[in-house]
DRENDO-417436 format. One record per residue (C-alpha): z, y, x; residue number from 0. Coordinates in nm, 2 decimals. Layout:
// residues N
[[Z,Y,X],NUM]
...
//
This chain:
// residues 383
[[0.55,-1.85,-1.80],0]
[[0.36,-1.55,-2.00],1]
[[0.09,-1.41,-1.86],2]
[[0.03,-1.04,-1.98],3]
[[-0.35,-0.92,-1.96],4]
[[-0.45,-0.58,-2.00],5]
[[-0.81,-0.54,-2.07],6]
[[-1.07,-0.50,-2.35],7]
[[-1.04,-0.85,-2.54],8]
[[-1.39,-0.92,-2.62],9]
[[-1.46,-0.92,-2.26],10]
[[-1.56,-1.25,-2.04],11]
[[-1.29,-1.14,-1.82],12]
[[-1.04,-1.14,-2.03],13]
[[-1.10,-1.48,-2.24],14]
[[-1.20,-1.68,-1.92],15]
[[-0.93,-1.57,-1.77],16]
[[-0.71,-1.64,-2.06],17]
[[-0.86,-1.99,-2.12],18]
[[-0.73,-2.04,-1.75],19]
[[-0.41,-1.95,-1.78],20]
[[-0.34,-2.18,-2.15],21]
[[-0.55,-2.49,-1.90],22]
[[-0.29,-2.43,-1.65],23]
[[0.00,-2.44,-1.94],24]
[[0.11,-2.12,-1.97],25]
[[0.10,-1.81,-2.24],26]
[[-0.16,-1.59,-2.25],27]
[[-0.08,-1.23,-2.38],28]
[[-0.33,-1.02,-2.43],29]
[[-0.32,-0.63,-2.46],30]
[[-0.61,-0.38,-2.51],31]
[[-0.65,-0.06,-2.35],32]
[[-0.77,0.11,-2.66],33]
[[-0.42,0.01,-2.84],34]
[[-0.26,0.21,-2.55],35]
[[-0.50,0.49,-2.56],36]
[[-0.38,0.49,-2.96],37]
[[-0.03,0.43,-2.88],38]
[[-0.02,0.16,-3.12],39]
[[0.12,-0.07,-2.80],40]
[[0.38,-0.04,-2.63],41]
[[0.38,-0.17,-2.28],42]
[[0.71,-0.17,-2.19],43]
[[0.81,-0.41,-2.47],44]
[[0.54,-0.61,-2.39],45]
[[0.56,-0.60,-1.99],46]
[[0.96,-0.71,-1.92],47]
[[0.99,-1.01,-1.76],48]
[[0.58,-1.15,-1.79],49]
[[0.31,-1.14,-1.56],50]
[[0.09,-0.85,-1.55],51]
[[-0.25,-0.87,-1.44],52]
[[-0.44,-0.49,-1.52],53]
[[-0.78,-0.58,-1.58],54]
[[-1.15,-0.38,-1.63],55]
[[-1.13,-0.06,-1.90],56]
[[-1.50,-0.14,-1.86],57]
[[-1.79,-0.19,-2.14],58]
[[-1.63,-0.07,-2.39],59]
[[-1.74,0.28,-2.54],60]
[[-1.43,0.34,-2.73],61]
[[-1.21,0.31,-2.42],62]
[[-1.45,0.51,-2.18],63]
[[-1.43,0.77,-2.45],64]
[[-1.01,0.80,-2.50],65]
[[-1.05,0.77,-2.12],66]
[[-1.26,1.09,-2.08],67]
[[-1.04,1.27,-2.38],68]
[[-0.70,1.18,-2.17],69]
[[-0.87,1.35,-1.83],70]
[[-0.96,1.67,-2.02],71]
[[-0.56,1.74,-2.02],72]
[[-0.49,1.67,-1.65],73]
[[-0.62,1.99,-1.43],74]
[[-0.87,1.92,-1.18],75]
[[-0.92,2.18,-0.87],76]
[[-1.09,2.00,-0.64],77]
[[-1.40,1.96,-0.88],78]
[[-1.44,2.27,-1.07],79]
[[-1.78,2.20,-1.10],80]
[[-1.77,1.90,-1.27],81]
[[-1.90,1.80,-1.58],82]
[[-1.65,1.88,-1.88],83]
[[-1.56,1.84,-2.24],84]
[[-1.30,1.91,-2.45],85]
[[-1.03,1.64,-2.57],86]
[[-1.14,1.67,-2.92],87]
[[-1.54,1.71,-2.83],88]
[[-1.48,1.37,-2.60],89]
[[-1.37,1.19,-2.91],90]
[[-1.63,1.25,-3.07],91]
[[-1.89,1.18,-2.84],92]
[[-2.23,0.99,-2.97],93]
[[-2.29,0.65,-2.83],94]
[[-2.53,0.68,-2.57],95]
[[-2.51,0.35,-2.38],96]
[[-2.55,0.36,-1.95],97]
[[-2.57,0.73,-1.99],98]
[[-2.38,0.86,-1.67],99]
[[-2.16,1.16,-1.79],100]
[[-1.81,1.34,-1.73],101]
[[-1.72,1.06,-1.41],102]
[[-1.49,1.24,-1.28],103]
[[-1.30,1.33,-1.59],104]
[[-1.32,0.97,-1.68],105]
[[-1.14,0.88,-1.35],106]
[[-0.87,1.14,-1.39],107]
[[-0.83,1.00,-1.75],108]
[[-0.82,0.67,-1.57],109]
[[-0.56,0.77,-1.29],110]
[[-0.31,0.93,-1.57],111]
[[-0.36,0.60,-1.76],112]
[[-0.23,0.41,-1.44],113]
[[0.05,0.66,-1.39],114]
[[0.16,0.61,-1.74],115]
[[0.14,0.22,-1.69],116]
[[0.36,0.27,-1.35],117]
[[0.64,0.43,-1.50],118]
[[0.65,0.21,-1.80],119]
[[0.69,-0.11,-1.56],120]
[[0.93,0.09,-1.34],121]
[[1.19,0.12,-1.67],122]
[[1.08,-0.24,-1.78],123]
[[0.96,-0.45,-1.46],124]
[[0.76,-0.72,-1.49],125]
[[0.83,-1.04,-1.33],126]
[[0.50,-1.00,-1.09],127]
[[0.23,-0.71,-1.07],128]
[[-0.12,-0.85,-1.00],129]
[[-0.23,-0.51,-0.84],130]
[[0.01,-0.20,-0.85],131]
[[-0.15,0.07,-1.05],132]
[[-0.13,0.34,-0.74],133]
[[-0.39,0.07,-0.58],134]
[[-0.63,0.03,-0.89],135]
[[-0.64,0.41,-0.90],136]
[[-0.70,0.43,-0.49],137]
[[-1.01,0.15,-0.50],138]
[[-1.19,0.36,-0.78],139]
[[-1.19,0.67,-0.59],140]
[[-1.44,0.57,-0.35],141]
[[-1.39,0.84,-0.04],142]
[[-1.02,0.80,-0.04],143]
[[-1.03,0.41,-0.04],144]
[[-1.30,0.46,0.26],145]
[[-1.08,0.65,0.46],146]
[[-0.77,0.45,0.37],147]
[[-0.94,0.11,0.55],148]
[[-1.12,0.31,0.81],149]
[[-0.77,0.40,0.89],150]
[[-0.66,0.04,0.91],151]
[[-0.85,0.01,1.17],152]
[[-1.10,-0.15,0.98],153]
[[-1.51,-0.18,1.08],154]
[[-1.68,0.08,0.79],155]
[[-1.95,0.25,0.72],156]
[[-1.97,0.58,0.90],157]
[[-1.93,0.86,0.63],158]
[[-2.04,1.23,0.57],159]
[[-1.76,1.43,0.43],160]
[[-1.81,1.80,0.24],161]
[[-2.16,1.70,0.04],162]
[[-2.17,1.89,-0.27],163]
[[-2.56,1.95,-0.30],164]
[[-2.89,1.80,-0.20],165]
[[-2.95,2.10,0.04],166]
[[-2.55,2.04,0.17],167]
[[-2.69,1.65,0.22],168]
[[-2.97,1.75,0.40],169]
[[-2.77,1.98,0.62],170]
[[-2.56,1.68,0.68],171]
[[-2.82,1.49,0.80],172]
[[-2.98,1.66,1.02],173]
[[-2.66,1.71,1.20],174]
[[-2.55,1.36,1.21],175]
[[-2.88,1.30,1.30],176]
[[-2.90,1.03,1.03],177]
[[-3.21,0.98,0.80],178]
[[-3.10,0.70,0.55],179]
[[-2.77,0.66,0.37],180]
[[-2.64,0.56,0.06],181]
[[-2.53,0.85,-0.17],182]
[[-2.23,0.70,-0.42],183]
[[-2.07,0.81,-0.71],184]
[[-1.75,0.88,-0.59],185]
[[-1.56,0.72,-0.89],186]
[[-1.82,0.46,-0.99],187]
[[-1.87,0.11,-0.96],188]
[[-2.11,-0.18,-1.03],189]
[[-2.40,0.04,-0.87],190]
[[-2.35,0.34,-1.09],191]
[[-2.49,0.67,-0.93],192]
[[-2.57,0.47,-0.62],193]
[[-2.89,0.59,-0.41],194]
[[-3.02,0.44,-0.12],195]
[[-3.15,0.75,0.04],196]
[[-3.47,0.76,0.33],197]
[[-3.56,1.07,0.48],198]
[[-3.85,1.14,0.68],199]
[[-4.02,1.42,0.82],200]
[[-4.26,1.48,0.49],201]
[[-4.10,1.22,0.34],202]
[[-3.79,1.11,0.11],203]
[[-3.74,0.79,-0.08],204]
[[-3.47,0.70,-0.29],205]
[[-3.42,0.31,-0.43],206]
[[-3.13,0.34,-0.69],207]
[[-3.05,0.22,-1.06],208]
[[-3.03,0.55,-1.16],209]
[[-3.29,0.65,-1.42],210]
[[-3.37,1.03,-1.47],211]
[[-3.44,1.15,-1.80],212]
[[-3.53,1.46,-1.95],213]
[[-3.44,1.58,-2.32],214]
[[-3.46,1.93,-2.47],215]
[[-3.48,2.08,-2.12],216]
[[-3.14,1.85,-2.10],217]
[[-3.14,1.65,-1.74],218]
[[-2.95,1.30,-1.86],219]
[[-2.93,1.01,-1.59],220]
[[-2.85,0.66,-1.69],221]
[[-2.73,0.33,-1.53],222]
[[-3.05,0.12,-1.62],223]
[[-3.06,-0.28,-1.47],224]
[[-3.40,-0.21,-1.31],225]
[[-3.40,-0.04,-0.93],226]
[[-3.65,0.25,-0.96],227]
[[-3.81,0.39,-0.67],228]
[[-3.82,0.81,-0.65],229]
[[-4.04,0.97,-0.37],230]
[[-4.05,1.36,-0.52],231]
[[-3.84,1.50,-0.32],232]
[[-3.76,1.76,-0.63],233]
[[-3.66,1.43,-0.85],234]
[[-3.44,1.31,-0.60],235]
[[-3.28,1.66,-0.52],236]
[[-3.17,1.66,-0.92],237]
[[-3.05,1.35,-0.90],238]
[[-2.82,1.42,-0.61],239]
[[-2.74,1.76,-0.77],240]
[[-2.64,1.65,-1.09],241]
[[-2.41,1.36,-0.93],242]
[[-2.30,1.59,-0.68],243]
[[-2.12,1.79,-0.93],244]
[[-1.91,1.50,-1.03],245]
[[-1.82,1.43,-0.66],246]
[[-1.98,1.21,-0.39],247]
[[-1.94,0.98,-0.12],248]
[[-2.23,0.95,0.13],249]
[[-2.23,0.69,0.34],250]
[[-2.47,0.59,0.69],251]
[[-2.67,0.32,0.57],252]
[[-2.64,0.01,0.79],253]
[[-2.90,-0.25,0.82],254]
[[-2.82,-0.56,0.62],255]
[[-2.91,-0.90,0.78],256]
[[-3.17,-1.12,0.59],257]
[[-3.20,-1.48,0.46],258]
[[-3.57,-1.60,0.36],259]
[[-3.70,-1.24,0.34],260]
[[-3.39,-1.10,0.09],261]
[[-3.13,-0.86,0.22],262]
[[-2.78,-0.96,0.14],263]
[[-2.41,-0.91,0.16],264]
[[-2.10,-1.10,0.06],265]
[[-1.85,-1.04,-0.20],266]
[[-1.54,-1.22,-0.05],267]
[[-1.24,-1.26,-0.27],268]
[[-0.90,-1.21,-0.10],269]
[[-0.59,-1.38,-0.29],270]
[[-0.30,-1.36,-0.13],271]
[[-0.39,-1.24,0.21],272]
[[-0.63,-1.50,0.21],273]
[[-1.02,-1.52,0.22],274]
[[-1.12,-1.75,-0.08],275]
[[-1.45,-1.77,-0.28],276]
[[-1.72,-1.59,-0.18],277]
[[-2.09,-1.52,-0.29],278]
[[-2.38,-1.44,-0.10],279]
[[-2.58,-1.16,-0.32],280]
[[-2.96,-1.14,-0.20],281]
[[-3.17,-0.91,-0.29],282]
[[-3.54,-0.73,-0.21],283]
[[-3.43,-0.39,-0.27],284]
[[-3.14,-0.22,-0.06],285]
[[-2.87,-0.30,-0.41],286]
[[-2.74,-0.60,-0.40],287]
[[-2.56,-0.62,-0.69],288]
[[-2.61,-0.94,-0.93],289]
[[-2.66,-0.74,-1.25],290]
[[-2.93,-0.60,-1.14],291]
[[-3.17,-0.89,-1.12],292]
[[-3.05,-1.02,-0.75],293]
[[-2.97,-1.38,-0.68],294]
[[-2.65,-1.57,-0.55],295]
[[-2.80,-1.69,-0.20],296]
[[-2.73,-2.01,0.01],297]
[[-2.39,-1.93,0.15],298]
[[-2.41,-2.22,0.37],299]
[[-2.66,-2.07,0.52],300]
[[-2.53,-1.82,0.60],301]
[[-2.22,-1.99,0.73],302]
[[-2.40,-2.22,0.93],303]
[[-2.61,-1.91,1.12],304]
[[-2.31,-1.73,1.18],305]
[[-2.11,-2.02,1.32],306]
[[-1.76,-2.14,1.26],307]
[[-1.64,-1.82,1.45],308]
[[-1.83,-1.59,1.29],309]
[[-1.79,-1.67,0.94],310]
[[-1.36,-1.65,1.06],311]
[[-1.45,-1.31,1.16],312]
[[-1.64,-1.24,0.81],313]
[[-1.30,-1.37,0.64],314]
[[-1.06,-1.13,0.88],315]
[[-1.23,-0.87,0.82],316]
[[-1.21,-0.90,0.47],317]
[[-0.83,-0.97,0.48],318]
[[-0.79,-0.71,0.68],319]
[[-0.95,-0.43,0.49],320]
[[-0.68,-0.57,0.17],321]
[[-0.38,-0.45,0.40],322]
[[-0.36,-0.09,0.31],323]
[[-0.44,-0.17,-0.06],324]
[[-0.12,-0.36,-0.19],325]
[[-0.20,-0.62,-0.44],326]
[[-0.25,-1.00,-0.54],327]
[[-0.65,-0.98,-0.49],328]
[[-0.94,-0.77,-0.43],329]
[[-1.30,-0.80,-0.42],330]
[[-1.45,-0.67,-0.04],331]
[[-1.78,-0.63,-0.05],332]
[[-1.87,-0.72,0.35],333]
[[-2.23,-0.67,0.51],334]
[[-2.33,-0.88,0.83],335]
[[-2.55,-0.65,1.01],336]
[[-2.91,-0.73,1.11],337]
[[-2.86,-0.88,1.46],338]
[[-2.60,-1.10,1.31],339]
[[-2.37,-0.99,1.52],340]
[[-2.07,-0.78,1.38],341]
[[-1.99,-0.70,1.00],342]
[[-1.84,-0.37,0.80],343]
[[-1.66,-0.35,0.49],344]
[[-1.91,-0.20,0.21],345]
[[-1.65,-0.16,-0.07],346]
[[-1.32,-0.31,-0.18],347]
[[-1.33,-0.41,-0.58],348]
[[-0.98,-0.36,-0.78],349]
[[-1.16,-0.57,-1.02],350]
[[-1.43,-0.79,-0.80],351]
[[-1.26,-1.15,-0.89],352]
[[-1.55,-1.20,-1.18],353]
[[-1.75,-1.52,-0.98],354]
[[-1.81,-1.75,-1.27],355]
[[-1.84,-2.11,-1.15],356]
[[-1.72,-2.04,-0.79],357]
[[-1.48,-2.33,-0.62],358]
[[-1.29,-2.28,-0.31],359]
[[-1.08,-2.60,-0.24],360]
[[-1.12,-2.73,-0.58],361]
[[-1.03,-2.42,-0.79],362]
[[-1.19,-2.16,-0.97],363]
[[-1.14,-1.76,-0.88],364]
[[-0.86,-1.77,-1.18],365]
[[-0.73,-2.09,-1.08],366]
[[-0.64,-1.96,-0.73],367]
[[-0.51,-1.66,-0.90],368]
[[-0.25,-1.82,-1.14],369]
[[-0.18,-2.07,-0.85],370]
[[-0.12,-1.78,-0.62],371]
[[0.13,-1.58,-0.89],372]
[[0.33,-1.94,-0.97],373]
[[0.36,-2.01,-0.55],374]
[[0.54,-1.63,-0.56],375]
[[0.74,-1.69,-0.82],376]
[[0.90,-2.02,-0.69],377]
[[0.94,-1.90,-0.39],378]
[[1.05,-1.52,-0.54],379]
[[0.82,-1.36,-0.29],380]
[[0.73,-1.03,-0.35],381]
[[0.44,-0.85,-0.37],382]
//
């Protein structure tokens, strides 16, 4: 069977993932997203009758730069605000690594990429889509993926709709009657433009890996792997300002439960519309995201304080929230709240199946993927 990977090759995702598939016996085709950016690939050709698996345009300042060149030609109404360059200025962007800039025309460059792939596999299909693009382009756009589960029925964060400003977000707040959240990107991920927002009478405190820098009068913020602490209220109000003009999501912040002092929640992999590997990510700050210094906690600890039922419950809900979002796998991000009793769906990853080293029944987060696709195949289920 060939295995077609779109991705950025010189990624761990795609050679582990590739050395996976040839350990299992199969071919291993791999495509880049900057070829297709070029057009010096054509996907159809490549696409007919293999198995595609779309992975991360991620880490990779090329791609992230044809991506922000290909949103400059699609119109965008609902952000006229936003950040902007020119097709031809975004191609010639300067390196400038972890800077946060143009988001949102990186995601419409993103979602016109994904529309492209869709109608190339509709006039050549492949023998099995990991994840339909319609769904990648869906999980990166954080509010509409939010609402989507919600709608499932599924246990989420309450969220604040129409924030386009700090002083909008304070409005916000004092009519929800909230005073801590966590203000997102809405089209980033791995903690990008993520604040975990306190406010206080006299008082406001933001946690975040956002890192607010100042050039030539120029405000520039960058992902950094260190969570900074802000408690000027005018730092934080630029911060939000200069993020809000890209697009937010703002969501209440619930209190995570704790193991040993840390805070943590669970990154649960669904494949196949079932719960597999999972990692407890602890923390001392509010992120919990590995890259930024956290640990992988005891998850048998966990499992063993929740109880056989609630750790059942922990894997439902994370099934659950994969409903509305077609596709082989997805990452959901689950919190377990303070009490211990009762969970919410933080986020659900089109690309959250990178747990190096994690076994679940004897097989790797790849294994159980290419298991998954050949149990399809023989049995010509479809997606």
């Amino acid at each position: 069977m060939r295995f077609l990977v779109v991705g950025n090759p010189e990624n761990r995702r795609l050679t582990a993932f590739a050395a996976a598939v040839h350990a299992a016996g199969h071919e291993a085709d791999l495509l880049s997203w900057s070829d297709l950016l070029r057009g010096r690939a054509d996907l159809k050709e490549r696409a007919e009758g293999a198995v595609v698996k779309l992975d991360s345009p991620g880490e990779d300042f090329e791609v992230e730069r044809r991506l922000i060149a290909l949103g400059a030609e699609v119109e965008d109404r609902e952000h006229p605000d936003a950040e902007f360059v020119s097709a031809g200025h975004a191609l010639d962007l300067p390196p400038d690594r972890g800077r946060i800039r143009y988001a949102r025309q990186w995601y419409r460059g993103f979602q016109q990429l994904l529309r492209t792939c869709a109608r190339d596999f509709v006039a050549a299909p492949p023998q099995l889509l990991f994840n339909r693009p319609a769904t990648i382009a869906l999980q990166f756009d954080k509010p509409r993926c939010h609402e989507r589960v919600r709608e499932a029925g599924v246990e989420v964060a309450p969220a604040l709709t129409r924030v386009d400003s700090y002083e909008a977000l304070r409005d916000e707040l004092r009519t929800a009657g909230w005073s801590r959240v966590f203000v997102k990107l809405s089209w980033g991920s791995s903690a990008s433009g993520v604040l975990a927002l306190q406010v206080r009478p006299g008082r406001v405190q933001a946690e975040t890996s956002v890192e607010l820098t100042r050039e030539g009068g120029e405000v520039r913020l960058y992902n950094s792997l260190r969570v900074r602490r802000y408690t000027e209220e005018a730092e934080v109000a630029l911060i939000v300002d200069t993020l809000a003009r890209e697009g937010l999501h703002v969501e209440r912040w619930l209190p995570k439960a704790s193991l040993e002092g840390r805070v943590f929640d669970l990154r649960v992999l669904v494949i196949g519309g079932r719960a597999r590997q999972a990692v407890v990510r602890s923390s001392r700050s509010p992120l919990t995201n590995l890259h930024l210094d956290n640990e992988r906690g005891d998850l048998s600890a966990v499992q063993a304080r929740l109880g056989r039922a609630g750790w059942e419950a922990v894997e439902e809900l994370a099934v659950r929230a994969c409903a509305p979002l077609p596709g082989l796998y997805a990452g959901v991000d689950v919190l377990i709240r303070s009490t211990w009793k009762g969970a919410a769906v933080v986020e659900v990853n089109a690309f959250g199946d990178l747990l190096p080293r994690l076994r679940h029944e004897g097989e790797t987060c790849y294994e159980a993927e290419i298991n998954e696709v050949l149990r399809r195949v023989a049995t010509r289920r479809p997606q």
